[in-house]
C-alpha positions as CSV (number, residue, x, y, z in Angstrom):
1,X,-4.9,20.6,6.7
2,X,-2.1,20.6,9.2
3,X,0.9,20.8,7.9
4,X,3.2,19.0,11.0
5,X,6.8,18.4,10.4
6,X,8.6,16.7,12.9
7,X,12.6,17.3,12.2
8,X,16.0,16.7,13.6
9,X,18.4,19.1,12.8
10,X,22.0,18.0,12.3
11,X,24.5,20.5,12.1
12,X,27.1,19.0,9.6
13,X,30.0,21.7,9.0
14,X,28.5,25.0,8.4
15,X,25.6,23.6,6.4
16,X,22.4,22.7,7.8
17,X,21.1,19.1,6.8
18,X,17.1,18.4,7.8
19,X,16.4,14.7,8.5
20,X,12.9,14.2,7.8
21,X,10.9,12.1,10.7
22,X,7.7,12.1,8.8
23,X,5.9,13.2,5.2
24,X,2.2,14.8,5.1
25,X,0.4,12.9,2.1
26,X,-2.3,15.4,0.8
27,X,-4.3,13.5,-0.7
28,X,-7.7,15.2,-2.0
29,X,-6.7,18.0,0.4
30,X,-7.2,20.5,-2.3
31,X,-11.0,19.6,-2.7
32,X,-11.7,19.9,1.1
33,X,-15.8,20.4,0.0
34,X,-16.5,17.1,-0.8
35,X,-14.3,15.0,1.3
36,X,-17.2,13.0,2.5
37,X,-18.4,12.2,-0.5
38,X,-15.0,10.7,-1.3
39,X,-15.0,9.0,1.6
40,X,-18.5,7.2,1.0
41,X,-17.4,6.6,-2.8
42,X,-14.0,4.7,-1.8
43,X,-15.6,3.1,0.9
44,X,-18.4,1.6,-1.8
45,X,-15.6,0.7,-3.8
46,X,-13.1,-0.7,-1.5
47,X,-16.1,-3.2,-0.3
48,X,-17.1,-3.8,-3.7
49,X,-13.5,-4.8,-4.4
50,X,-13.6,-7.1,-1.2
51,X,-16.6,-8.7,-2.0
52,X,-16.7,-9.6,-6.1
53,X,-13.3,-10.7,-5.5
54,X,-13.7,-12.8,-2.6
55,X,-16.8,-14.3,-4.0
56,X,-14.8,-15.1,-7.0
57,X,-11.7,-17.1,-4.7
58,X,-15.3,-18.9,-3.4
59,X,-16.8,-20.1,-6.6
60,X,-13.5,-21.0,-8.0
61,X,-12.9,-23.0,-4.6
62,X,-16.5,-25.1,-4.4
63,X,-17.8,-25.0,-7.8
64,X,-16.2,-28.6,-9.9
65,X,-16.2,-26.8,-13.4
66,X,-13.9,-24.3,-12.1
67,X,-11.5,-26.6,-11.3
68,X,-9.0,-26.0,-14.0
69,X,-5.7,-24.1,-13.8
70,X,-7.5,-21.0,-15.7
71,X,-9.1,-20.6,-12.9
72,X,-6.6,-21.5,-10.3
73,X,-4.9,-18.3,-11.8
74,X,-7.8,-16.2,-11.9
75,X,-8.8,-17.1,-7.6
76,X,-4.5,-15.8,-7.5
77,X,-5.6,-12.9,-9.3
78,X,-8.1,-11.7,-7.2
79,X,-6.6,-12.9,-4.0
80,X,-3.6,-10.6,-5.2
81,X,-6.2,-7.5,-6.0
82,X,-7.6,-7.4,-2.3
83,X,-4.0,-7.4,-1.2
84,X,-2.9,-4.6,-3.7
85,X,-6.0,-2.6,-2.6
86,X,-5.7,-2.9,1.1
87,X,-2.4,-1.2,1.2
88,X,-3.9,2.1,-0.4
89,X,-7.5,2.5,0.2
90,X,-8.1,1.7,4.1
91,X,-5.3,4.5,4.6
92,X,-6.8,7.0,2.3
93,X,-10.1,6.4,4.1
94,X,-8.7,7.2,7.4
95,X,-6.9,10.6,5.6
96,X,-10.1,11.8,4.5
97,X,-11.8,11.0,7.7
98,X,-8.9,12.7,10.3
99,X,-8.3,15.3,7.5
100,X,-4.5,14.5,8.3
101,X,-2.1,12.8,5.9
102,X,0.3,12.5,8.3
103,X,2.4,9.2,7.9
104,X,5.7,8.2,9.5
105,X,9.0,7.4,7.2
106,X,8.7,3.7,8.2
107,X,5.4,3.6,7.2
108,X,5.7,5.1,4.0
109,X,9.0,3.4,3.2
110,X,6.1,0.1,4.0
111,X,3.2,1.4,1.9
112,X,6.0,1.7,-1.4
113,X,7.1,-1.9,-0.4
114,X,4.2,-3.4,-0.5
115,X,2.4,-1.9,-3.6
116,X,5.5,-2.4,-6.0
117,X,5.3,-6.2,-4.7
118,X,1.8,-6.4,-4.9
119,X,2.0,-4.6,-8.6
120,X,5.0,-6.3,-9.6
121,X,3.3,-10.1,-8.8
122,X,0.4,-8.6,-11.2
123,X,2.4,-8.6,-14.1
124,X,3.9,-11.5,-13.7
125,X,0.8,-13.1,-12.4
126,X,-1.1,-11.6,-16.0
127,X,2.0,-13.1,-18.1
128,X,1.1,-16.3,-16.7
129,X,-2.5,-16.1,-17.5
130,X,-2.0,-15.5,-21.1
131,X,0.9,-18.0,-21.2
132,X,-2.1,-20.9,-19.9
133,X,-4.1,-19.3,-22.6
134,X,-1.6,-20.1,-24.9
135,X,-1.3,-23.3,-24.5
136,X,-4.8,-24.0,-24.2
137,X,-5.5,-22.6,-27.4
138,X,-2.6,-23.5,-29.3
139,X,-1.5,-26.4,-28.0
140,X,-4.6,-27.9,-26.6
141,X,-3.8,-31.5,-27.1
142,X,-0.7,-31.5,-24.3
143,X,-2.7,-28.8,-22.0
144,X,-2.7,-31.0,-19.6
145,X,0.2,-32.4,-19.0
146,X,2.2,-28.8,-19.6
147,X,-0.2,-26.6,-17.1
148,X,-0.4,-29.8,-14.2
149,X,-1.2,-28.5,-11.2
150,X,2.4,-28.4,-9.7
151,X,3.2,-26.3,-12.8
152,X,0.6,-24.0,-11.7
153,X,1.5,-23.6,-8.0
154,X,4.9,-23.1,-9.4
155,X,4.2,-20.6,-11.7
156,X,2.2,-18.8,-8.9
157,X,4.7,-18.9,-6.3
158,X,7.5,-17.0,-8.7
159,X,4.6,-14.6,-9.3
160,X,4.5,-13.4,-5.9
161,X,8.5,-13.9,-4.9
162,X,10.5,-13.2,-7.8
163,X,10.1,-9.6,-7.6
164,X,10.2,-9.0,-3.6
165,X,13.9,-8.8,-3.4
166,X,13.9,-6.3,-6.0
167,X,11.4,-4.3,-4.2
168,X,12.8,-4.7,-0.6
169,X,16.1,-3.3,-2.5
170,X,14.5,-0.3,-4.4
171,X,12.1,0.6,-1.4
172,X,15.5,0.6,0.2
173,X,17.8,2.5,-2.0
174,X,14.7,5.3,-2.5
175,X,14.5,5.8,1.8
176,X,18.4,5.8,2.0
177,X,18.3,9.1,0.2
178,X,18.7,12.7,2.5
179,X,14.9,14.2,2.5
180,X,15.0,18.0,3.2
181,X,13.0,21.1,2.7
182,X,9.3,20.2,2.0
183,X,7.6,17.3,3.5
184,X,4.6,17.1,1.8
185,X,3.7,14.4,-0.5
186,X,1.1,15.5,-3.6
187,X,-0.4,11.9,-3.6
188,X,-2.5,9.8,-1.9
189,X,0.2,7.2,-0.8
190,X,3.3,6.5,-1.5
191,X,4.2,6.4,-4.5
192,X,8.2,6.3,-6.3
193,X,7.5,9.7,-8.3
194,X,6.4,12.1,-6.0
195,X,8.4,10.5,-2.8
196,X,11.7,11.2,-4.9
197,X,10.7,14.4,-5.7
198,X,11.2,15.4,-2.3
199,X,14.3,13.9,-2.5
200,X,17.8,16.3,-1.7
201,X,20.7,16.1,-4.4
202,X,21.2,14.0,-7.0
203,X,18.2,11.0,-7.4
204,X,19.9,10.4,-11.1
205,X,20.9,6.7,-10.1
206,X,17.6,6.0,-8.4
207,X,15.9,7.1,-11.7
208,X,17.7,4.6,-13.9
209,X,16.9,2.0,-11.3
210,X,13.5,2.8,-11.7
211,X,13.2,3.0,-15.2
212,X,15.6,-0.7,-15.0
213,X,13.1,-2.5,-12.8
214,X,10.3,-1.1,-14.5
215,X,11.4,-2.2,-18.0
216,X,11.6,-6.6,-16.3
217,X,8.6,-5.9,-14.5
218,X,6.2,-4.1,-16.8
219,X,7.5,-4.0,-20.6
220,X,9.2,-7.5,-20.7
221,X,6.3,-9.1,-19.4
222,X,4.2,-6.8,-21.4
223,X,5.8,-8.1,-24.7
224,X,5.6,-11.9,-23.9
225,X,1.9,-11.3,-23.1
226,X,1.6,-9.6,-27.1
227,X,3.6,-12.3,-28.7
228,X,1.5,-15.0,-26.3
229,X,-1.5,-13.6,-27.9
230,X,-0.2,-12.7,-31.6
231,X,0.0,-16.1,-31.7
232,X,-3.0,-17.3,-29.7
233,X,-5.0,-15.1,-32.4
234,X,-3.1,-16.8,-35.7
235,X,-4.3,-19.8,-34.2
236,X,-7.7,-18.7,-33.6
237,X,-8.3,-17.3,-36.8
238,X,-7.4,-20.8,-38.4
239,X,-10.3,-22.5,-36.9
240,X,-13.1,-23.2,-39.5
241,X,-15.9,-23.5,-37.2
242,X,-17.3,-19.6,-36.3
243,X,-18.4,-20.8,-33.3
244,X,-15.2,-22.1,-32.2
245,X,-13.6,-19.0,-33.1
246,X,-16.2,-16.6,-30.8
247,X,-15.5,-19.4,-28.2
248,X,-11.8,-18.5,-28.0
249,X,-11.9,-15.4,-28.2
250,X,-14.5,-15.0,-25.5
251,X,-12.1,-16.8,-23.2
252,X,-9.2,-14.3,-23.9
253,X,-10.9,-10.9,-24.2
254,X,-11.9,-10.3,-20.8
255,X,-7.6,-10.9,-20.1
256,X,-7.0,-8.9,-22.3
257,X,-8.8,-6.5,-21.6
258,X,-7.1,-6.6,-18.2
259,X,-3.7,-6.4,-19.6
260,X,-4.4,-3.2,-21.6
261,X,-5.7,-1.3,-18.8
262,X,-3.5,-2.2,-16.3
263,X,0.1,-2.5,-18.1
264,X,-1.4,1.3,-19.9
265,X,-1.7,2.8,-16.6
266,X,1.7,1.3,-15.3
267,X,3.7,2.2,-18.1
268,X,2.8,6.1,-17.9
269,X,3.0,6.5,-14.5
270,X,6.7,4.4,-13.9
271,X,8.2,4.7,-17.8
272,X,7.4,8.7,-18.7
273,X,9.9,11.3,-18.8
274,X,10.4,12.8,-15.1
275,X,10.4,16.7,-16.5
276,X,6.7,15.2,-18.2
277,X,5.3,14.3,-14.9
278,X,2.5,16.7,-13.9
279,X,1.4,15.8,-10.1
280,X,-2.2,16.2,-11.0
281,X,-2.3,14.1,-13.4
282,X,0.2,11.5,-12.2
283,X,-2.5,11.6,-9.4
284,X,-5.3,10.5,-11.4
285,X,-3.3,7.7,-13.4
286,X,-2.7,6.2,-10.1
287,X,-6.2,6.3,-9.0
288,X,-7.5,4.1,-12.2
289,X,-4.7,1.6,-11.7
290,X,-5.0,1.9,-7.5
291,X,-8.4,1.8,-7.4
292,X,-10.8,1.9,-10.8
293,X,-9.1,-0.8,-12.7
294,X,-9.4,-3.2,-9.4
295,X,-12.7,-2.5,-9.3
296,X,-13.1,-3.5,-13.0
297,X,-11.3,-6.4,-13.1
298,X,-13.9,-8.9,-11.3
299,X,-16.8,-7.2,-13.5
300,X,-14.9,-8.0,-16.5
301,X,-14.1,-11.3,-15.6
302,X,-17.6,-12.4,-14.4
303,X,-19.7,-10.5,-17.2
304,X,-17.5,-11.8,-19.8
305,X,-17.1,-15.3,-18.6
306,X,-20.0,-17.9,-19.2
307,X,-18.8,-20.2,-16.5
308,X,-18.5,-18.0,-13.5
309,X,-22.0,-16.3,-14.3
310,X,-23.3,-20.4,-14.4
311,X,-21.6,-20.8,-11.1
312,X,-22.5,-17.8,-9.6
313,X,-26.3,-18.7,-10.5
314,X,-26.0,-22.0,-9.3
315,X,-24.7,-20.6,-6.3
316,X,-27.4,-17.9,-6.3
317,X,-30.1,-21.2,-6.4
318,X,-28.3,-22.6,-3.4
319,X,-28.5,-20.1,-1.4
């Protein structure tokens, strides 16, 4: 792998400060045997992300039975997942292809932006799924008035905005800082923790900012999403009928699910300890919630989810 550093060198009293032009991500460089093979397996998944979830907007979009704000969320959802993908794994595809990781600072600074947004509307996005479940299942009688569609297209919206001037800000705040020394990124993109590692003097302020928007964006929503369901499960458990009770829970467990794997993920990669933070691993973490959990998510929702597999059979029959 090349290692090309472009630099300006700015002669600043009698110390020499390095302004970084670009970063080399290294991606899987360290396994250069089976860099094909990676290749083909991300580019199986990125198109099985594309498709399940794009098939999912569809049925959601034509089929009548899916016309309910459960499913209004869940077309969000996986509209949101393509987006969250597509900002990682086309660029990781063309690393492994060129064998480069080369990647300007605007670029970079564009690839954080974008993924903290796109991650940031999926918590928010999740805590209004299991809010919708809560109502459904608690307070079914006035579901329909509460979760109207307006509501919905509401609630949707501030999933996607609320956090982007946050983002813009942090992205901001993080790029602002002197870059010197090493350019090389131990990641596949650009993530906070190894992009301020590379980071000259002191990064204290941008770690409590991190640890700060990660608390409103993961753990807050988080904890709404536990009490949501502590007390869709008190209400569940009251039902006499059994079969109303599997019935429920069926229509919670695949969000659930979803929650644990993502939010679990999330929390050790932005909330850990920086001394804790091995790069290896931190690597790994971010390729289940970057790419595995994605992948996941429309599996879970479709297997588990009586519904979708009758549309998707009916559409099947169609067809």
């Amino acid at each position: 792998l090349p290692y090309l550093q472009m630099e300006n060198r700015l002669n600043t009293g009698n110390s020499n400060f390095t302004a970084m032009m670009e970063f080399v991500l290294l991606g899987f460089s360290d396994i250069p045997n089976i860099q094909w093979i990676l290749f083909g397996i991300f580019l199986v998944i990125y198109l099985t992300i594309l498709i399940c979830n794009s098939i999912i907007i569809l049925i959601t979009k034509i089929e009548p039975a899916l016309q309910t704000p459960m499913y209004f969320f869940l077309s969000n959802f996986s509209f949101l997942e393509i987006c969250y993908v597509t900002v990682t794994i086309p660029r990781m595809l063309m690393d492994l292809v060129t064998q480069k990781g080369n990647i300007s600072l605007l670029a970079c600074a564009t690839q954080m932006c974008f993924v903290l947004m796109f991650g940031g509307s999926e918590c928010l996005l999740l805590t209004v799924m299991a809010y919708d479940r809560y109502v459904a299942i608690c307070n079914p009688l006035h579901y329909p008035l509460v979760m109207n569609h307006k509501v919905c297209v509401q609630l949707v919206t501030a999933s996607w905005v609320s956090g982007v001037p946050v983002v813009i800000g942090q992205t901001c705040q993080i790029f602002s800082l002197p870059f010197c020394g090493s350019n090389t990124i131990n990641h596949f993109f650009c993530d906070i923790p190894p992009v301020l590692k590379l980071a000259c003097g002191d990064t204290f302020v941008n770690e409590i900012a991190v640890y700060v928007v990660a608390v409103v964006f993961i753990m807050v929503p988080f904890l709404l999403i536990v009490v949501s369901y502590a007390k869709i499960i008190s209400s569940i458990l009251k039902l006499s009928s059994a079969r109303g009770r599997a019935k429920a829970f069926s229509t919670c467990s695949s969000h659930l699910i979803v929650v644990v794997l993502f939010y679990g993920t999330a929390t050790i990669t932005y909330l850990r300890p920086k001394p804790n933070q091995s790069e290896g691993i931190g690597k790994l973490i971010s390729l289940f919630y970057t790419v595995l959990i994605p992948t996941l998510n429309p599996i879970i929702y479709t297997l588990r989810n009586k519904d979708i597999m009758t549309a998707l059979k009916k559409l099947a029959t169609k067809l």
